[in-house]
ZAKE-523677 format. One line per field, with one value per atom (N, C-alpha, C): residue in one letter; atom name; x, y, z. Coordinates in Angstrom, 3 decimals. Example, Ala and Ser with C-alpha at 12.3 -4.5 7.8 and 13.67 -1.06 7.14 Angstrom:
type = A:A:A:S:S:S
atom = N:CA:C:N:CA:C
c1 = 13.190:12.300:13.200:12.850:13.670:12.900
c2 = -5.690:-4.500:-3.300:-2.250:-1.060:0.030
c3 = 7.800:7.800:7.800:7.080:7.140:7.870
***
This chain:
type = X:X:X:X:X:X:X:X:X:X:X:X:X:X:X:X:X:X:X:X:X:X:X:X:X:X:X:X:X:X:X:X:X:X:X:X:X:X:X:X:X:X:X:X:X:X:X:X:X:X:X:X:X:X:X:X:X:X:X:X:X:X:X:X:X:X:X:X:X:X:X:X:X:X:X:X:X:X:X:X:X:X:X:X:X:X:X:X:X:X:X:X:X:X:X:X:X:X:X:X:X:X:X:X:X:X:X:X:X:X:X:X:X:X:X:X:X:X:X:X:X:X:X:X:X:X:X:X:X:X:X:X:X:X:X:X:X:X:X:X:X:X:X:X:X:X:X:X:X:X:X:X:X:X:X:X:X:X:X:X:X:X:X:X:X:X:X:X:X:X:X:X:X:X:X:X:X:X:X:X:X:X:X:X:X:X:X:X:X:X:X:X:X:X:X:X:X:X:X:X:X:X:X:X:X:X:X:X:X:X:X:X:X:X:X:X:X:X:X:X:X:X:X:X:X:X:X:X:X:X:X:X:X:X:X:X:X:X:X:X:X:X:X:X:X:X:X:X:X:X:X:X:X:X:X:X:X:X:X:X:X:X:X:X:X:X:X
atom = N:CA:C:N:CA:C:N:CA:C:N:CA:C:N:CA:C:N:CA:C:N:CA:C:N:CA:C:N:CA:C:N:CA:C:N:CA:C:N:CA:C:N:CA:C:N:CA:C:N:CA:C:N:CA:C:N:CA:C:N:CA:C:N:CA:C:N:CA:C:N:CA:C:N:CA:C:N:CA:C:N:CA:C:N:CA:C:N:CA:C:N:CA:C:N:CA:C:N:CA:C:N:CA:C:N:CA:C:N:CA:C:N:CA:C:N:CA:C:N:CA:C:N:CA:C:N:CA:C:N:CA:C:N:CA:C:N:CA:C:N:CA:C:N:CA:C:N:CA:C:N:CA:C:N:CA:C:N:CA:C:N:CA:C:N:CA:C:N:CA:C:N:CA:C:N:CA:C:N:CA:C:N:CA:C:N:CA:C:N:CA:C:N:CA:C:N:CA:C:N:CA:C:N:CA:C:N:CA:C:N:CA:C:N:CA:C:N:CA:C:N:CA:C:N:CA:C:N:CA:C:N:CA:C:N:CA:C:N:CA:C:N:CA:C:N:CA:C:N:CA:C:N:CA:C:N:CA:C:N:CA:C:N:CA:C:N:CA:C:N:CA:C:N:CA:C:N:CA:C:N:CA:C:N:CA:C:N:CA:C:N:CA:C:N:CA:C:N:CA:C:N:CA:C:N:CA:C:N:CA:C
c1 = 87.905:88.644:87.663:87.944:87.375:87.324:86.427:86.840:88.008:87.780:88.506:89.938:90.340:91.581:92.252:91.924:92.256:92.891:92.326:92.827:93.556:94.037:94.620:95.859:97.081:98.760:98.962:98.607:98.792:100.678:101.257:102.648:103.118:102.470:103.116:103.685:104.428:105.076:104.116:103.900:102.308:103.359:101.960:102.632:102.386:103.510:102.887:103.108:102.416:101.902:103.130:103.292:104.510:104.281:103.229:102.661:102.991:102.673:103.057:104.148:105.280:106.873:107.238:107.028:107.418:106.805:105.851:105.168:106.547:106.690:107.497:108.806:109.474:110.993:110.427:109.832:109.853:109.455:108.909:108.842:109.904:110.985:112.250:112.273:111.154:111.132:112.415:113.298:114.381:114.425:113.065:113.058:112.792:113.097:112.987:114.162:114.280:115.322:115.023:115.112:115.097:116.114:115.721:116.772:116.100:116.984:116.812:116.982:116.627:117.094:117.391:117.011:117.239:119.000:119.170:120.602:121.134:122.532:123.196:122.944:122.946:122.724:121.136:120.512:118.734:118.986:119.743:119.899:120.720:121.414:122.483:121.695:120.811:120.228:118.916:118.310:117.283:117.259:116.691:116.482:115.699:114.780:114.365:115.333:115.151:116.226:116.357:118.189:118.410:118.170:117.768:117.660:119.575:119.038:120.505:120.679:121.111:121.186:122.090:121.353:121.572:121.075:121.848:120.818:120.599:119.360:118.985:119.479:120.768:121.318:121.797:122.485:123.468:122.517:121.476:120.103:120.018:120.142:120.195:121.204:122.175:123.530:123.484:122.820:123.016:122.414:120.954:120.061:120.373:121.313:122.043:123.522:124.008:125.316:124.516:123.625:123.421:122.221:122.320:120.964:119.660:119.225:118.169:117.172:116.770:115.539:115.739:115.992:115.961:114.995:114.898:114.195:112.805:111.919:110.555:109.922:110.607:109.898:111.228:111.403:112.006:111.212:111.744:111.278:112.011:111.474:112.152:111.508:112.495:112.223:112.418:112.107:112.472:111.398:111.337:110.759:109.406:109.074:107.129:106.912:107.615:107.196:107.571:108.311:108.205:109.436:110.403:111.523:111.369:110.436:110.345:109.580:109.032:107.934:108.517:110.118:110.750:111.628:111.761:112.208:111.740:112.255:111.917:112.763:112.385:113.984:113.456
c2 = 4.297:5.283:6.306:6.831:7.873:9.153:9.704:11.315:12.222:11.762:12.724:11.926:10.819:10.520:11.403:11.763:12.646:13.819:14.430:15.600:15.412:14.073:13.711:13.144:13.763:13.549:12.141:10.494:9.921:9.475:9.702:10.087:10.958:11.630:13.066:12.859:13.254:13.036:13.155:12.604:12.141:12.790:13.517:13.604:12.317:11.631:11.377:11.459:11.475:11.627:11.360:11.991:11.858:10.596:10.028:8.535:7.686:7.783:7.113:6.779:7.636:7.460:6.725:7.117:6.680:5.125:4.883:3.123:2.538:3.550:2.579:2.488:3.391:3.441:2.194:2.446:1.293:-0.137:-0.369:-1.468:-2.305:-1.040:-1.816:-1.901:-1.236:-1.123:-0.698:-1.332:-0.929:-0.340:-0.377:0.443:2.026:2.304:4.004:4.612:5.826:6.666:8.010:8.475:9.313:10.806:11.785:13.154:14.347:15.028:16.099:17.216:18.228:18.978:20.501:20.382:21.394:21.693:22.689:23.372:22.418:22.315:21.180:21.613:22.478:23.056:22.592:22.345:22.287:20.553:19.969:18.761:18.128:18.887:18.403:18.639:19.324:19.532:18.617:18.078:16.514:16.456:15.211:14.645:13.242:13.274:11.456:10.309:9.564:8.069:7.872:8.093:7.225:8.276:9.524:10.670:11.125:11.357:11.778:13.251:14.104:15.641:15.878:16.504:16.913:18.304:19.005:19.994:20.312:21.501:20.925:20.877:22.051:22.149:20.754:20.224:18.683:17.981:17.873:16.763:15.861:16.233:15.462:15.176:15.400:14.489:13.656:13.925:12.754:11.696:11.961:11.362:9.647:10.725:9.840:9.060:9.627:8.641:7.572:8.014:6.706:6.172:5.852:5.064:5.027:5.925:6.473:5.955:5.880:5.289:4.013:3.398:1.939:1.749:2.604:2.344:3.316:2.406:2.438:3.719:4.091:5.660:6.627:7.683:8.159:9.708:9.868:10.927:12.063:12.991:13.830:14.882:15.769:16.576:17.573:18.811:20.580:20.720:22.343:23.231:22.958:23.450:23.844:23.361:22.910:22.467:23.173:24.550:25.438:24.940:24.172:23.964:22.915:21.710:21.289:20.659:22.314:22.394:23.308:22.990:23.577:23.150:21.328:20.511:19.611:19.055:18.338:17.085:16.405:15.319:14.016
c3 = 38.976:39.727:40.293:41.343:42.128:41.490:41.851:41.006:42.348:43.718:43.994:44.327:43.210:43.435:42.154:41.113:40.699:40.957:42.590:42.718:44.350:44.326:45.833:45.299:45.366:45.550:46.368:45.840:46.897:46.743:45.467:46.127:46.810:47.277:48.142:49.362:49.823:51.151:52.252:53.279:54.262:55.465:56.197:57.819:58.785:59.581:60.677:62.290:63.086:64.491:65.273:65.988:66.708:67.717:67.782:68.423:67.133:66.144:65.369:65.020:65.334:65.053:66.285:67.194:68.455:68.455:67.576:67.840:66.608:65.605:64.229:65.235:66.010:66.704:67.295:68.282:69.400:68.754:67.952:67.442:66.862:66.617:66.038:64.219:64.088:62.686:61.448:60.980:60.049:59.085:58.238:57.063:57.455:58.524:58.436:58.715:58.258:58.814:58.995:60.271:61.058:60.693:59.874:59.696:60.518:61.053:61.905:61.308:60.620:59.465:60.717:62.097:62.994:63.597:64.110:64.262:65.218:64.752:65.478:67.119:67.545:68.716:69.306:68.701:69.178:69.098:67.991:68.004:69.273:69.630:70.741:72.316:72.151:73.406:73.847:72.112:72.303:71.197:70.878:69.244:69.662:68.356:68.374:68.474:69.153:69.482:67.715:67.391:65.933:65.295:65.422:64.774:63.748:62.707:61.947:62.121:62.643:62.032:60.996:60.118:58.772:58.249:57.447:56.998:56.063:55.985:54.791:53.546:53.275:52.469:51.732:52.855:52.485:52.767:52.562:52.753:51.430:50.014:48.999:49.001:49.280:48.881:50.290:51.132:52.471:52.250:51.364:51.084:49.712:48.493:48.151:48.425:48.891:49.266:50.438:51.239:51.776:51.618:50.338:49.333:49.954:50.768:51.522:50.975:49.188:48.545:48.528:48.918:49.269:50.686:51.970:52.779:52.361:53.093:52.889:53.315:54.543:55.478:55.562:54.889:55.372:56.262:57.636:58.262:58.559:57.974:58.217:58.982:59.879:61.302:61.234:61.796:61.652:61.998:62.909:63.939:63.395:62.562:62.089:60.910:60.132:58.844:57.710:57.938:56.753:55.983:56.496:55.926:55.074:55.678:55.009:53.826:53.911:53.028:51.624:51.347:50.784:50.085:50.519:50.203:49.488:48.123:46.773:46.809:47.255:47.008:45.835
***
């Protein structure tokens, strides 16, 4: 083992590239799902193709009733990051 895998979270939730989402959408990829954790209003005016809006409040119970840990990526969306840098699921 590495010494600096020790101090690297590789379960931690990973960012990725908004090229990168846009290659997993367009590819047709199924194991992801797409949550919008932004105001139904910002959601209604654009959102990622397949995007869910949700918030964050009702985000774990959205998360389980629709067995969400069964798919492989889940992505989740909001303004700058702080929200969901607040979120434990």
């Amino acid at each position: 083992m590495c010494i600096r895998d020790s101090f690297i979270n590789t379960s931690a939730p990973a960012l990725i590239s908004a090229n990168d989402l846009y290659s997993l959408i367009s590819s047709g990829d199924q194991t992801i799902s797409v949550i919008d954790l932004r105001s139904t209003t910002d959601y209604a005016a654009g959102h990622i193709q397949g995007a869910i809006n949700v918030t964050s409040t009702d985000l774990l119970n959205y998360y389980q009733s629709n067995n969400l840990q069964i798919k492989s990526k889940v992505i989740l969306v909001c303004y700058t990051g702080q929200t969901l840098s607040l979120i434990h699921i």
